[in-house]
N, C-alpha and C positions, 0 to 999 in steps of 0.2 A: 539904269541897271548896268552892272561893270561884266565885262567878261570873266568865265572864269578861267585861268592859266590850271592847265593840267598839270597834276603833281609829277615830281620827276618818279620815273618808277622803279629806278636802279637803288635808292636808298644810298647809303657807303658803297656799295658794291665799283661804280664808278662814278668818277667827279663831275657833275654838272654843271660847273663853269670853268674846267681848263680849255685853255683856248682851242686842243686837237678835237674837242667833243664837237665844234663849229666844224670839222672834217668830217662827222661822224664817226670818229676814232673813240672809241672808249681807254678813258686812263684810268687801270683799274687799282686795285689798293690791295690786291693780292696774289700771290701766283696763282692762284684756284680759285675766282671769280664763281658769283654761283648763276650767273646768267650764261645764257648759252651764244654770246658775244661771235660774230663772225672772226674775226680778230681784235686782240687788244694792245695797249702798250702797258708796262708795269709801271706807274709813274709813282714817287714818294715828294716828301720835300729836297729840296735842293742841298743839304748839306746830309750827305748820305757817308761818307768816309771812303775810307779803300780798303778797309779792311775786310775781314767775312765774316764781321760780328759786329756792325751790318757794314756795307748793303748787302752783298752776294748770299744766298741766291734770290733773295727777297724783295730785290730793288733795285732800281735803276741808276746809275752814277751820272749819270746827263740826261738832257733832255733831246728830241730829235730835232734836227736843225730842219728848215724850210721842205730841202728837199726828201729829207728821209720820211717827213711826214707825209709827201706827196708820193711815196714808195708806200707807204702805210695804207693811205685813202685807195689807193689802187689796187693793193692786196685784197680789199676789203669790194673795191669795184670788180674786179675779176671773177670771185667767189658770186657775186648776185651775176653778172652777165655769163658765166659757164651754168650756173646750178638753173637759173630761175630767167636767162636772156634778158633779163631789167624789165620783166612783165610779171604777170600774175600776181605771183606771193613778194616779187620783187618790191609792188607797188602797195601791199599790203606793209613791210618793212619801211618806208619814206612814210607811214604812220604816228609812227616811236622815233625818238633823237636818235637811236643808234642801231645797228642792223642787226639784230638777233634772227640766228639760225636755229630752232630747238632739234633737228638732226643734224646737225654740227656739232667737233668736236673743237671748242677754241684756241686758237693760238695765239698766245702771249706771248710779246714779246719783249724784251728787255737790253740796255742798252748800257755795255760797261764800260766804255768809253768812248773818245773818236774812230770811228769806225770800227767798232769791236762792239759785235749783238749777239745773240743770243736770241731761241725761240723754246718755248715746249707745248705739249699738248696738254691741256686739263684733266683728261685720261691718263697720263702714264701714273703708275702709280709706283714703279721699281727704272732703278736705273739711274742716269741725271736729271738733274730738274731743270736743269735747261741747256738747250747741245748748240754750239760749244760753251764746253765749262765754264766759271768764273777766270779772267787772267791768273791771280793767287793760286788757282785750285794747283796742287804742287801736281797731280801728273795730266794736265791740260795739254793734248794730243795739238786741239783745233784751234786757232784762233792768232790772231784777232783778224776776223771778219766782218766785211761791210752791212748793213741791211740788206744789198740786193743781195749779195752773196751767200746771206741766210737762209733769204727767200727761197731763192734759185736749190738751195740744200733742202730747203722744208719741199719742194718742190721735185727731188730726186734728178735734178739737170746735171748731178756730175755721176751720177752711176748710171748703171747697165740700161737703165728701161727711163733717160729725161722723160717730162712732162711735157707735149707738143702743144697744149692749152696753155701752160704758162708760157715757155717758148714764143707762142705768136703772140700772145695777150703784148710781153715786152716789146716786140718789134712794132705792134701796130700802137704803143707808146712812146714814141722814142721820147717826147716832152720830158718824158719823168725817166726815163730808164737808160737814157742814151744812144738809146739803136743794139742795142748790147740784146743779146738774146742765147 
């Protein structure tokens, strides 16, 4: 009798054999994913252009390099040890290839060049589609910005009220973050 391999359950929704899915990163194929993904990356094919028809704001112009993935998996770890401490429903999530929150609002993210990212939430529904703008976008305030730097934004570290969870989560990573907090 053979085993039987569990069918992927994400459908299109994200790619089941890109290599960030082995980080548990979902690379998803939309800006509005319909799973409730803790975070994703927007991944497409590789020969995406530079223009805004396409990729921006639909798609990614690079891929993340070594370490920006390992900014990724951590984003993704941070969110299960603040929400859930990597118990309960944590261990329920290491069920499924990839970490679904369904009271989670997901963050995609997207990558428009060397160190120049981009995040949005799958809720917003007015405003940008993803903050900071595409490079092109002709009145782009922000950018270009690192992954951490996005984070650190998605995370409100440069305004009034930073985030002290994210803050220690980087310091008590320096592997991946630098010491940087």
């Amino acid at each position: 009798m053979t085993a039987k391999t569990k069918a992927w359950p994400f459908g299109t929704d994200a790619k089941q054999d890109d290599p960030l899915t082995k980080l548990r990163i979902p690379v998803v194929t939309t800006f509005n994913p319909s799973w409730c993904y803790v975070a994703a990356f927007l991944g497409t094919n590789e020969e995406t252009g530079r223009e805004w028809d396409p990729p921006w704001p639909f798609s990614s112009a690079e891929r993340p390099t070594d370490a920006e993935a390992g900014m990724l998996a951590s984003f993704i770890q941070q969110h299960r040890h603040y929400w859930f401490n990597n118990e309960g429903y944590a261990r329920q999530m290491d069920r499924c290839p990839l970490d679904i929150d369904s009271g989670w609002n997901t963050t995609v993210f997207i990558k428009y060049g060397t160190d120049d990212w981009g995040y949005r939430r799958v809720s917003w529904t007015y405003g940008p589609t993803f903050v900071p703008d595409p490079p092109n976008f002709p009145d782009r305030k922000l950018g270009p910005q690192s992954l951490e730097q996005v984070m650190d934004h998605f995370y409100g570290m440069h305004s009034r009220y930073p985030s002290k969870p994210w803050a220690d989560w980087k310091a008590t990573h320096p592997e991946i973050f630098g010491g940087a907090a």
